[in-house]
PDB file of N, CA, C and O in Angstrom:
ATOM      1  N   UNK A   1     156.373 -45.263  20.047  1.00  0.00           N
ATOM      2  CA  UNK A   1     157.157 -45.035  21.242  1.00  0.00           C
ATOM      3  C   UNK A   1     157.067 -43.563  21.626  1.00  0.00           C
ATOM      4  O   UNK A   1     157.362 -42.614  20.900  1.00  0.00           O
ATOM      5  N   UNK A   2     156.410 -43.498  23.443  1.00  0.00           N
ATOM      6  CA  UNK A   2     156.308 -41.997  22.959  1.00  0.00           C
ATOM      7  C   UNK A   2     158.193 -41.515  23.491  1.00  0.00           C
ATOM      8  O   UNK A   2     159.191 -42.198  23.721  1.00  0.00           O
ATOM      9  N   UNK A   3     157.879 -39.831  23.501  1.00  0.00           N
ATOM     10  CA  UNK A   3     159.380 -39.161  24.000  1.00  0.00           C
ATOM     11  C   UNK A   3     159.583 -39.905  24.674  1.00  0.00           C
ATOM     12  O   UNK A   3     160.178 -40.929  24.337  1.00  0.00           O
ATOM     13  N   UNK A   4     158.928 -39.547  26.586  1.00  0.00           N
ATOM     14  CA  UNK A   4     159.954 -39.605  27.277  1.00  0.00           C
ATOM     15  C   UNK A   4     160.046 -41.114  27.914  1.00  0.00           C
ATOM     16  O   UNK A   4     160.128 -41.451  29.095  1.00  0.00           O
ATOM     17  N   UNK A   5     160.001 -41.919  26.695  1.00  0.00           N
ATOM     18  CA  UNK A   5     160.404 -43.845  26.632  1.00  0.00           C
ATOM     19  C   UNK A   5     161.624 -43.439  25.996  1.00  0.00           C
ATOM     20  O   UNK A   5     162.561 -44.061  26.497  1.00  0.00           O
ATOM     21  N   UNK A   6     162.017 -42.601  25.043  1.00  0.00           N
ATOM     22  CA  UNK A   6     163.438 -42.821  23.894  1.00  0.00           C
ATOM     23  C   UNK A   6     163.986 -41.926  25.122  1.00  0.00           C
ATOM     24  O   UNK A   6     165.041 -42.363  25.582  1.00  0.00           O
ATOM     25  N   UNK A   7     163.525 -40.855  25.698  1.00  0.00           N
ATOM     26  CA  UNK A   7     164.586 -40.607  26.654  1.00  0.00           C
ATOM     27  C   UNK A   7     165.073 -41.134  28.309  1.00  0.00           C
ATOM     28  O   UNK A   7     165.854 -40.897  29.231  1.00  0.00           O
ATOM     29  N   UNK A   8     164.517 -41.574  28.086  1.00  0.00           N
ATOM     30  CA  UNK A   8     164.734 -42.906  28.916  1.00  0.00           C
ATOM     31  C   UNK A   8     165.601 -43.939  28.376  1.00  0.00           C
ATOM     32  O   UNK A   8     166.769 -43.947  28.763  1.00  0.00           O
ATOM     33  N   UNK A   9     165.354 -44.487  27.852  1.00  0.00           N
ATOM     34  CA  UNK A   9     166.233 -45.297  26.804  1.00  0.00           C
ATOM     35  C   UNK A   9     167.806 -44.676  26.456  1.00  0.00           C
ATOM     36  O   UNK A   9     168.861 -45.216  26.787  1.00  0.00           O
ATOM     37  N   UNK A  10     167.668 -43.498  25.761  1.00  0.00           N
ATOM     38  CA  UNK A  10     168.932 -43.346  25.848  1.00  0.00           C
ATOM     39  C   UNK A  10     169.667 -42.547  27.386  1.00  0.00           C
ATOM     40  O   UNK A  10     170.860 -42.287  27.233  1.00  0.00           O
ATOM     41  N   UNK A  11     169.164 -42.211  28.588  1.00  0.00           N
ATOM     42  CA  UNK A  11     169.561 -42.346  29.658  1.00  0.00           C
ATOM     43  C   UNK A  11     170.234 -43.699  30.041  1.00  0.00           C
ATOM     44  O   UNK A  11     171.435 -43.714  30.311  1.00  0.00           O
ATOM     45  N   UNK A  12     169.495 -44.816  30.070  1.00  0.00           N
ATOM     46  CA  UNK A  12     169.550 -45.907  30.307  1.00  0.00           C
ATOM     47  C   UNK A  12     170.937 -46.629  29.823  1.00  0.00           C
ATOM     48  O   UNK A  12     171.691 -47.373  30.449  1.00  0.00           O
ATOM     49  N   UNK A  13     170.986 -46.228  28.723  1.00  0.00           N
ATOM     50  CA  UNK A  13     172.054 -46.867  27.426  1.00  0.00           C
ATOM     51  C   UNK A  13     173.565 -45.941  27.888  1.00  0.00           C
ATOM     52  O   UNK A  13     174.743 -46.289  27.801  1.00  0.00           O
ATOM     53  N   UNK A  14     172.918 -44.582  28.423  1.00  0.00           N
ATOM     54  CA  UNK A  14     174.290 -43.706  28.514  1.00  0.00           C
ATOM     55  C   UNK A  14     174.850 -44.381  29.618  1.00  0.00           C
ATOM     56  O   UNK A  14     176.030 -44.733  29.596  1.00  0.00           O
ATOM     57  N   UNK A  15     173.987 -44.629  30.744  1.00  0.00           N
ATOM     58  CA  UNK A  15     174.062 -45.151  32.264  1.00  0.00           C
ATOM     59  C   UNK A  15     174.640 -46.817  31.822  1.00  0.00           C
ATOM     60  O   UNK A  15     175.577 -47.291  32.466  1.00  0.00           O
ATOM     61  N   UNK A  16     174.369 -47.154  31.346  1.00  0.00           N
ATOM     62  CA  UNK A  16     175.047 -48.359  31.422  1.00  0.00           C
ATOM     63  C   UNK A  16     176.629 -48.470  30.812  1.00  0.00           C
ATOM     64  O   UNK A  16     177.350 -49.397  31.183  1.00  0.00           O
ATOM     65  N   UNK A  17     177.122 -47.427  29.826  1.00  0.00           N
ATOM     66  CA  UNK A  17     178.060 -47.539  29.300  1.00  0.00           C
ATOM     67  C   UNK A  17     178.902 -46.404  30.602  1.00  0.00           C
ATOM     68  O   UNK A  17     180.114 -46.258  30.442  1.00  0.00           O
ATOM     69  N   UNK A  18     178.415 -45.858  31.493  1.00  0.00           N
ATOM     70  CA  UNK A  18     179.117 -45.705  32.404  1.00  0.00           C
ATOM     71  C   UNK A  18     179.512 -46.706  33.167  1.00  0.00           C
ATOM     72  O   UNK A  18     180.697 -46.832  33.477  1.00  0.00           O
ATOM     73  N   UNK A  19     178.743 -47.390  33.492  1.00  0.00           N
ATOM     74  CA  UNK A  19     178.641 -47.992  34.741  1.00  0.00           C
ATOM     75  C   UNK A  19     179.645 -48.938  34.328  1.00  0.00           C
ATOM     76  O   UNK A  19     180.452 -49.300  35.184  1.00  0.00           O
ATOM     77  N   UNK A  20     179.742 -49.456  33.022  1.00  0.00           N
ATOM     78  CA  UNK A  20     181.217 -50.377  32.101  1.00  0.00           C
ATOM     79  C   UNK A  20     182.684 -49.577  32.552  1.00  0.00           C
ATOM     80  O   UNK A  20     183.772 -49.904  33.024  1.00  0.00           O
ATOM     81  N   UNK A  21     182.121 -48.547  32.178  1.00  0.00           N
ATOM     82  CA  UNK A  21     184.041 -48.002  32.319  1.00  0.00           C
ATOM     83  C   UNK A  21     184.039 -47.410  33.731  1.00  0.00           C
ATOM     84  O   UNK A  21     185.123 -46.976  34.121  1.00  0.00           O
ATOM     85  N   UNK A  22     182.957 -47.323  34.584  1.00  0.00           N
ATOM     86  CA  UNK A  22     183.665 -46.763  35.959  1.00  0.00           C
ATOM     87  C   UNK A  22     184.352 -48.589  36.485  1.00  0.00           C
ATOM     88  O   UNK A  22     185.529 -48.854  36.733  1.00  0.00           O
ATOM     89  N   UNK A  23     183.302 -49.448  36.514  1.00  0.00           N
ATOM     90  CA  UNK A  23     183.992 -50.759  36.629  1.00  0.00           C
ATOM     91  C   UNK A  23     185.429 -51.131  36.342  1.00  0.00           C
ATOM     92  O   UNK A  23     186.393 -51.581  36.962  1.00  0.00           O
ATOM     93  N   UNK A  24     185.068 -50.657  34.868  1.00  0.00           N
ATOM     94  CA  UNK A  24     186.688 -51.366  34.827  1.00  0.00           C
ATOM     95  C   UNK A  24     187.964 -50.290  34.937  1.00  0.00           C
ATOM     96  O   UNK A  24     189.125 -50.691  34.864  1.00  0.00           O
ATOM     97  N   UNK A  25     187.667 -49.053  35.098  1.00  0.00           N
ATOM     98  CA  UNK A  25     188.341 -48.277  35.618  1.00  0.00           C
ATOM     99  C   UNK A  25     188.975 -48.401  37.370  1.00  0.00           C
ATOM    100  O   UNK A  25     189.735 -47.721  38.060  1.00  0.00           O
ATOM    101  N   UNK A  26     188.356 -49.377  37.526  1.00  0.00           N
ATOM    102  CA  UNK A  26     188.548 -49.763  39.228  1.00  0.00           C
ATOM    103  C   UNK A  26     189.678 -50.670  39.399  1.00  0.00           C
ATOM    104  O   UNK A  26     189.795 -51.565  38.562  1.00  0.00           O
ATOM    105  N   UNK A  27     190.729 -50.566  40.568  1.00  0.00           N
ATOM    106  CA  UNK A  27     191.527 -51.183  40.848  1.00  0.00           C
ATOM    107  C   UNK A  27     190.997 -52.744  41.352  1.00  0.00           C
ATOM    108  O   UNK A  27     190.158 -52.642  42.247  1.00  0.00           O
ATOM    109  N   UNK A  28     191.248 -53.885  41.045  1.00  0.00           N
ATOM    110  CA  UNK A  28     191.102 -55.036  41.572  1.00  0.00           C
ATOM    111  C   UNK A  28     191.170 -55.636  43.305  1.00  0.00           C
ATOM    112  O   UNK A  28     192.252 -55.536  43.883  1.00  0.00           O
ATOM    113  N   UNK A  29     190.718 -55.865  43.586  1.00  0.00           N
ATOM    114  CA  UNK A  29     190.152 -56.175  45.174  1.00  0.00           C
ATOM    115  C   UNK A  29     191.698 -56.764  45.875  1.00  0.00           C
ATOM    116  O   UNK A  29     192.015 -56.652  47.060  1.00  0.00           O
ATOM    117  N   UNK A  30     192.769 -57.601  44.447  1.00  0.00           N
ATOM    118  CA  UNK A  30     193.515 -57.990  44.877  1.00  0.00           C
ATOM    119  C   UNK A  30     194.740 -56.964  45.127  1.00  0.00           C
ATOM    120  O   UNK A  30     195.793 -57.156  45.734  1.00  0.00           O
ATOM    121  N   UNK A  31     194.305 -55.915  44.522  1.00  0.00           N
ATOM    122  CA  UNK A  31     195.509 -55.040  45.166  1.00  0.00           C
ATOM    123  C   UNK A  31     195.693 -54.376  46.546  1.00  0.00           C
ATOM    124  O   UNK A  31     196.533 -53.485  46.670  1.00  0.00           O
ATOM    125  N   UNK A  32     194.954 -54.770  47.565  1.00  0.00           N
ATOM    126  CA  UNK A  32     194.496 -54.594  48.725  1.00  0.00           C
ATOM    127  C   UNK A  32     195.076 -55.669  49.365  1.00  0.00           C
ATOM    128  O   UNK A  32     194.674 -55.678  50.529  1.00  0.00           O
ATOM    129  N   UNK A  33     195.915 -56.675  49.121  1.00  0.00           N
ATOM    130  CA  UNK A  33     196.577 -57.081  50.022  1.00  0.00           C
ATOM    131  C   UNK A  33     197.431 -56.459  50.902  1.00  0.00           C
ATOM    132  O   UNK A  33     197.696 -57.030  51.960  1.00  0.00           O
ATOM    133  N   UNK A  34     197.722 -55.800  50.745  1.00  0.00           N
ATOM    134  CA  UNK A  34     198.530 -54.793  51.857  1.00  0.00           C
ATOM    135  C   UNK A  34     198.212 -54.795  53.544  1.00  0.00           C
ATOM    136  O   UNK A  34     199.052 -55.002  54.420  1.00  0.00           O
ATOM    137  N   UNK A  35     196.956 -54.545  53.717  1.00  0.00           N
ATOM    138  CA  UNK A  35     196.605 -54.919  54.562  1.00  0.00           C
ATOM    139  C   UNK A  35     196.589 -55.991  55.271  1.00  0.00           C
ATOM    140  O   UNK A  35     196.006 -55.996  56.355  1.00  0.00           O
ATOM    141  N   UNK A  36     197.256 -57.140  54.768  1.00  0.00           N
ATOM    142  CA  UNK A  36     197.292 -58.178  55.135  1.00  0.00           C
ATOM    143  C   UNK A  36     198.346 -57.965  56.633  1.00  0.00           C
ATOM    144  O   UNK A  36     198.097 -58.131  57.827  1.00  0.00           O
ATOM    145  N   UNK A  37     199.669 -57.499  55.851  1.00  0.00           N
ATOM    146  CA  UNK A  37     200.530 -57.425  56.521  1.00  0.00           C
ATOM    147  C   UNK A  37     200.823 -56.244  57.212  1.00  0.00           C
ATOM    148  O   UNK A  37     201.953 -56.052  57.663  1.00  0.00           O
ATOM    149  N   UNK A  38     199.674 -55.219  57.373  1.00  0.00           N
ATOM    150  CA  UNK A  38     199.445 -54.114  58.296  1.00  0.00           C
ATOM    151  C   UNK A  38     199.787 -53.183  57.498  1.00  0.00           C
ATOM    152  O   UNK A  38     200.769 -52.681  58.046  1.00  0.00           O
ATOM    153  N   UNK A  39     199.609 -52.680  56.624  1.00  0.00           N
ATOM    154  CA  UNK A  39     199.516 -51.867  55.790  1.00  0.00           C
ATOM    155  C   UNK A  39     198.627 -50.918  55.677  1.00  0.00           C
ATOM    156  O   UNK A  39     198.786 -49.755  55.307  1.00  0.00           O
ATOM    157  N   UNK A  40     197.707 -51.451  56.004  1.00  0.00           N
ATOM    158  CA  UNK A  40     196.015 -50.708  55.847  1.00  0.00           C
ATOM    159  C   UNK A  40     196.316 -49.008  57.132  1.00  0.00           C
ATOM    160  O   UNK A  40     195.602 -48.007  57.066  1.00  0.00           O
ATOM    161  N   UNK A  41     197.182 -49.128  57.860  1.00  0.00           N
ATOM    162  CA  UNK A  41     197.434 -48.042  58.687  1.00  0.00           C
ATOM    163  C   UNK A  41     198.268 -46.625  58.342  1.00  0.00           C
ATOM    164  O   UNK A  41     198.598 -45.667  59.042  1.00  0.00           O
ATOM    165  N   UNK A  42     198.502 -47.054  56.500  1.00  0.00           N
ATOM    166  CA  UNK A  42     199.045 -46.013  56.140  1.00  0.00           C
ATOM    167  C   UNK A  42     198.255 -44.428  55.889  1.00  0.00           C
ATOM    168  O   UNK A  42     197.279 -44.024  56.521  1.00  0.00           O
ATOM    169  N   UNK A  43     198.939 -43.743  54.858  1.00  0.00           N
ATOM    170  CA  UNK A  43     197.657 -42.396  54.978  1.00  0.00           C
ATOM    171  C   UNK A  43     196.935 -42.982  54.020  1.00  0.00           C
ATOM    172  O   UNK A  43     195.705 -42.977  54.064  1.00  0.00           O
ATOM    173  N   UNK A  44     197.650 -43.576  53.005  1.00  0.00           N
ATOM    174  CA  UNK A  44     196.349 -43.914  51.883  1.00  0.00           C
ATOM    175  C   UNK A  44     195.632 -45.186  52.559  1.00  0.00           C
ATOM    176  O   UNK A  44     194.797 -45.486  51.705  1.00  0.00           O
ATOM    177  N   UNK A  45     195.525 -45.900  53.387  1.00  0.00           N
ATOM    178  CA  UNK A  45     194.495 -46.981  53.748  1.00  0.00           C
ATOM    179  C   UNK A  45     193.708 -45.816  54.678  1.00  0.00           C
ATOM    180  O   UNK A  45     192.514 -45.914  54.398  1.00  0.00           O
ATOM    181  N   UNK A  46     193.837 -45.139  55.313  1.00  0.00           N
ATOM    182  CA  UNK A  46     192.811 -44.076  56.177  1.00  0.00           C
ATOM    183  C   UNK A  46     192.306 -43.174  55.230  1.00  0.00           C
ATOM    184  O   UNK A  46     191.402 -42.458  55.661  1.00  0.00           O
ATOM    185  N   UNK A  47     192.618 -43.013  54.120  1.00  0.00           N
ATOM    186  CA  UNK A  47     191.755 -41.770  53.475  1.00  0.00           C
ATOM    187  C   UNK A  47     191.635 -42.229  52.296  1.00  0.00           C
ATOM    188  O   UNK A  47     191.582 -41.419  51.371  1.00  0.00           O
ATOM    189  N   UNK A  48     191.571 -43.447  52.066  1.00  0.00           N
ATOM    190  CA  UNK A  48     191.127 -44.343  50.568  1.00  0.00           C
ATOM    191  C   UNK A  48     189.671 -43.836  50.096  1.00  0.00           C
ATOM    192  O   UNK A  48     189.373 -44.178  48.951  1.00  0.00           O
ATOM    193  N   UNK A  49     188.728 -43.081  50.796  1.00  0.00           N
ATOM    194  CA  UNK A  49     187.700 -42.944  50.304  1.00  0.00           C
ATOM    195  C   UNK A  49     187.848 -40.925  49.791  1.00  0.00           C
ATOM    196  O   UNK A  49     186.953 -40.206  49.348  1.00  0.00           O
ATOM    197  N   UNK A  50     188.989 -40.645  50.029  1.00  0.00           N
ATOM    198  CA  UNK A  50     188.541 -39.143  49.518  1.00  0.00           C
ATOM    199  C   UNK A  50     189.938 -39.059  48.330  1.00  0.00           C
ATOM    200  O   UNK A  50     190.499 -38.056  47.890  1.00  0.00           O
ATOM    201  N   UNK A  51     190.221 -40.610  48.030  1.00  0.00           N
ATOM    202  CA  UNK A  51     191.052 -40.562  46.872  1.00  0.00           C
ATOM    203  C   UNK A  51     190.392 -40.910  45.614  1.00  0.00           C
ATOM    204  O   UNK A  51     189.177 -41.099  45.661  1.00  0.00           O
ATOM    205  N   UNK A  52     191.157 -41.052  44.212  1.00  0.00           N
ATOM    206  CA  UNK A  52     190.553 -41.202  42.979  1.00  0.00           C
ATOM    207  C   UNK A  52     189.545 -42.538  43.430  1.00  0.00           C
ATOM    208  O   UNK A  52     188.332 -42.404  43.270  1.00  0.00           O
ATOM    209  N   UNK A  53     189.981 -43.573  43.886  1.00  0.00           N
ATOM    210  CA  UNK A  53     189.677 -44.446  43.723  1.00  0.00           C
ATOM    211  C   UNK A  53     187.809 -44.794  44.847  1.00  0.00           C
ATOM    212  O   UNK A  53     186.840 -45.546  44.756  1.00  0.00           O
ATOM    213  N   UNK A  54     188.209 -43.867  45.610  1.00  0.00           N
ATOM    214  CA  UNK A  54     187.124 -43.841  46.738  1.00  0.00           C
ATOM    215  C   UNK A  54     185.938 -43.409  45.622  1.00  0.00           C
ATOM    216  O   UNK A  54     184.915 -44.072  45.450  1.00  0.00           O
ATOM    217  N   UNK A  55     186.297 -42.075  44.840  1.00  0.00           N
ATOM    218  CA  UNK A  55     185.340 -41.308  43.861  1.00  0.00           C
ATOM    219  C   UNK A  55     185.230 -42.377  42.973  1.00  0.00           C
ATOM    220  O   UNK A  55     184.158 -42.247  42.381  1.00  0.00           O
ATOM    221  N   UNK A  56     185.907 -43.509  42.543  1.00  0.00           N
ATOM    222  CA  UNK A  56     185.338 -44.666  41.741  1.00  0.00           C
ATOM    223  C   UNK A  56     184.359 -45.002  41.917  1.00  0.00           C
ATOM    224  O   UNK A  56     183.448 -45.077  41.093  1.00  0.00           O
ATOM    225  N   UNK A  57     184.327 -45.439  43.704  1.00  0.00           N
ATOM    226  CA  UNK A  57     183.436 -46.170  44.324  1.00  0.00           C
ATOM    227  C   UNK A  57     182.204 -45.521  44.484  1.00  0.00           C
ATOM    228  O   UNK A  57     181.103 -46.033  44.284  1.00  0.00           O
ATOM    229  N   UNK A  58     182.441 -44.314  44.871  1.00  0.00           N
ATOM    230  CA  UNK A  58     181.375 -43.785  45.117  1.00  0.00           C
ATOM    231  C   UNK A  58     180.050 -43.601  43.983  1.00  0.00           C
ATOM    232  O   UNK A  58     178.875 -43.962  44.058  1.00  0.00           O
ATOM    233  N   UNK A  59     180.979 -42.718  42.688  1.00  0.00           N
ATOM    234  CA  UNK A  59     180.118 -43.137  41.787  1.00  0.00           C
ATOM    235  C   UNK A  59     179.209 -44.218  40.692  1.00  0.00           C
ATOM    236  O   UNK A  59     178.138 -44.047  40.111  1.00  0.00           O
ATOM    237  N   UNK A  60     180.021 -45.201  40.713  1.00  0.00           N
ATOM    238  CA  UNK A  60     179.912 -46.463  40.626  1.00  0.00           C
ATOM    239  C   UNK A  60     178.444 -46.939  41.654  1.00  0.00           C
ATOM    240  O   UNK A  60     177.584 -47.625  41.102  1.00  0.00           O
ATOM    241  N   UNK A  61     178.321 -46.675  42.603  1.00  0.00           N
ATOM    242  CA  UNK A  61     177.214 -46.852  43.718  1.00  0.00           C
ATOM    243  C   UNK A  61     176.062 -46.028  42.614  1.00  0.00           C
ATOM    244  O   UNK A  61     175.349 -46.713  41.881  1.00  0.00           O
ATOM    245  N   UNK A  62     176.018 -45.161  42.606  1.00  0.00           N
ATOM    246  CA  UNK A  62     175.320 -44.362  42.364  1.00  0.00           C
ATOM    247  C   UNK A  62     174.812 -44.599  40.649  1.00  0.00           C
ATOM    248  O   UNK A  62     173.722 -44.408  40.109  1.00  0.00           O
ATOM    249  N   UNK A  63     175.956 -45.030  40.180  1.00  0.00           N
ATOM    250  CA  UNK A  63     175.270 -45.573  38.639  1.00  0.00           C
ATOM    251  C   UNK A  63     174.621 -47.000  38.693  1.00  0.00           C
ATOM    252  O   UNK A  63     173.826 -47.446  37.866  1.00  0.00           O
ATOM    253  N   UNK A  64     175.024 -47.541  39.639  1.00  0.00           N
ATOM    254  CA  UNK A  64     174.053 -48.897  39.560  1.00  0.00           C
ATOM    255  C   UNK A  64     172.765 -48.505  40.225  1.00  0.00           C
ATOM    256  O   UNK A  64     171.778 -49.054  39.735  1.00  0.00           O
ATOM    257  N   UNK A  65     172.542 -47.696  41.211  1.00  0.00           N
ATOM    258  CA  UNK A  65     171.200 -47.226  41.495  1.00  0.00           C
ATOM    259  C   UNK A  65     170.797 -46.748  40.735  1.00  0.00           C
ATOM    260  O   UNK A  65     169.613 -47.083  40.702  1.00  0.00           O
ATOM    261  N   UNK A  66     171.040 -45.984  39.863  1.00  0.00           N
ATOM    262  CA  UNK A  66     170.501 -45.244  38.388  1.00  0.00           C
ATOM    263  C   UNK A  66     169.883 -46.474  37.613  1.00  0.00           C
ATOM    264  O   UNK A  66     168.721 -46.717  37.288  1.00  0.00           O
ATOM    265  N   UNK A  67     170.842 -47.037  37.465  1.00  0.00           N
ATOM    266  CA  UNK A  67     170.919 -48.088  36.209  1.00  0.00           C
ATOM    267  C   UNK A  67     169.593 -49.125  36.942  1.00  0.00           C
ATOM    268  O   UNK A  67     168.712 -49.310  36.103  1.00  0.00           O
ATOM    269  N   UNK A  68     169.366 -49.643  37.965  1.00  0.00           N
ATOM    270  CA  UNK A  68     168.177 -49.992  38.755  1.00  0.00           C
ATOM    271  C   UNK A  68     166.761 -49.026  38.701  1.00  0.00           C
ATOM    272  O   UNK A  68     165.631 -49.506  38.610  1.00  0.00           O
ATOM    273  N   UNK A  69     166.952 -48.112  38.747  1.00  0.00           N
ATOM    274  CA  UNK A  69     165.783 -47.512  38.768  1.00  0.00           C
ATOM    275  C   UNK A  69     165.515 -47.191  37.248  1.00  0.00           C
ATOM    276  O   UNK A  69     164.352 -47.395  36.901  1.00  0.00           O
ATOM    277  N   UNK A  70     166.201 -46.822  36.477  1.00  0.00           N
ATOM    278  CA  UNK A  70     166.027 -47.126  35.309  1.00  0.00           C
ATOM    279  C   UNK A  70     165.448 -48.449  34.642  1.00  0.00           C
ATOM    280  O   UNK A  70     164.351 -48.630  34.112  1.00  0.00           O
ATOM    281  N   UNK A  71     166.172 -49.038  34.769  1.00  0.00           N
ATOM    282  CA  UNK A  71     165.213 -50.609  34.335  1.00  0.00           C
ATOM    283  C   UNK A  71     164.127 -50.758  34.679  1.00  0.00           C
ATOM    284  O   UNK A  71     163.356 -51.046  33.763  1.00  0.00           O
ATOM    285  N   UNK A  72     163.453 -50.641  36.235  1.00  0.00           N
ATOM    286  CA  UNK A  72     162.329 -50.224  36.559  1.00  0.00           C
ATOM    287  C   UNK A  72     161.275 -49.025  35.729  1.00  0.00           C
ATOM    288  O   UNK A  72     160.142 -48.700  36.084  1.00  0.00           O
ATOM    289  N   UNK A  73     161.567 -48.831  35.278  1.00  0.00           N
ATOM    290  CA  UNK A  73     160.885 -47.369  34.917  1.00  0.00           C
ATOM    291  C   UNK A  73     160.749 -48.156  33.470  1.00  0.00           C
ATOM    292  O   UNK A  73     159.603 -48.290  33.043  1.00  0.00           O
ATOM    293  N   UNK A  74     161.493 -48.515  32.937  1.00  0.00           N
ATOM    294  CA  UNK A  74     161.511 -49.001  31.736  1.00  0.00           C
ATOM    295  C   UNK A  74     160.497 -50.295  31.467  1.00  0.00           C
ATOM    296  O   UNK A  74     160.108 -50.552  30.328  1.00  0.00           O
ATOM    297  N   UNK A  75     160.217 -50.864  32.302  1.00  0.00           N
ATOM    298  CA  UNK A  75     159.616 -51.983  32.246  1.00  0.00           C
ATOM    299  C   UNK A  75     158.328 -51.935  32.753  1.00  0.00           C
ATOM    300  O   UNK A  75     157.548 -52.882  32.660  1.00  0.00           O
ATOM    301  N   UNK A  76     158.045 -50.793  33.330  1.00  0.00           N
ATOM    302  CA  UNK A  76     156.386 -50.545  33.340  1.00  0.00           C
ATOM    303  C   UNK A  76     156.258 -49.950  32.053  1.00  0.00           C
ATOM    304  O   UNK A  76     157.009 -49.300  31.326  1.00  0.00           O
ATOM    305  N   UNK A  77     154.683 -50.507  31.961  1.00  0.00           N
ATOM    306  CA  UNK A  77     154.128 -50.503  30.396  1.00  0.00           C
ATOM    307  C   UNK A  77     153.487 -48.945  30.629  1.00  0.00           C
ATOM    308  O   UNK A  77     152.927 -48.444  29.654  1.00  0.00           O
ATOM    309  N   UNK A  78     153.555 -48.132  31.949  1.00  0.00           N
ATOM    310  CA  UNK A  78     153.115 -46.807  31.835  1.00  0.00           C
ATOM    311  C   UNK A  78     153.945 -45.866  30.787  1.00  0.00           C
ATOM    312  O   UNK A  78     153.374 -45.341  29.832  1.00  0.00           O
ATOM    313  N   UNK A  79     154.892 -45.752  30.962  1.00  0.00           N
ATOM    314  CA  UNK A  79     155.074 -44.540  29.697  1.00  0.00           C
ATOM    315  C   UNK A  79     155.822 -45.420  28.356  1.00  0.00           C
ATOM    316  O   UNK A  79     156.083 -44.838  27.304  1.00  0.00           O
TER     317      UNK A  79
END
């Protein structure tokens, strides 16, 4: 196996054990009922994305693209 396969690998392995706890670090879809009953017009439904939870999302995006291009990379027999 050469290097940069084990470092890859353990990228891969780090990236996935993120991508576990940003998940479950995430509030459930069902706590968003609020909006049901017009809620969504508060300050936190207008600026839900520059709160903790927006930075969930955001990074969360960004580790599954990792975690995708990683697998890719991993599965060509080039390095």
């Amino acid at each position: 196996m050469s290097a940069l396969r084990i470092v890859i690998t353990i990228l891969f392995i780090l990236d996935c054990l993120a991508l576990t706890a940003l998940v479950l670090m995430q509030e459930g879809k069902s706590a968003g009922l609020g909006a049901v009953a017009g809620m969504a017009e508060t300050y936190w439904g207008k600026n839900k994305g520059r709160s903790m939870e927006g930075l969930l999302v955001k990074l969360t995006k960004v580790a599954a693209v990792l975690f995708m291009v990683l697998a890719v990379v991993l599965n060509l027999n080039v390095i």
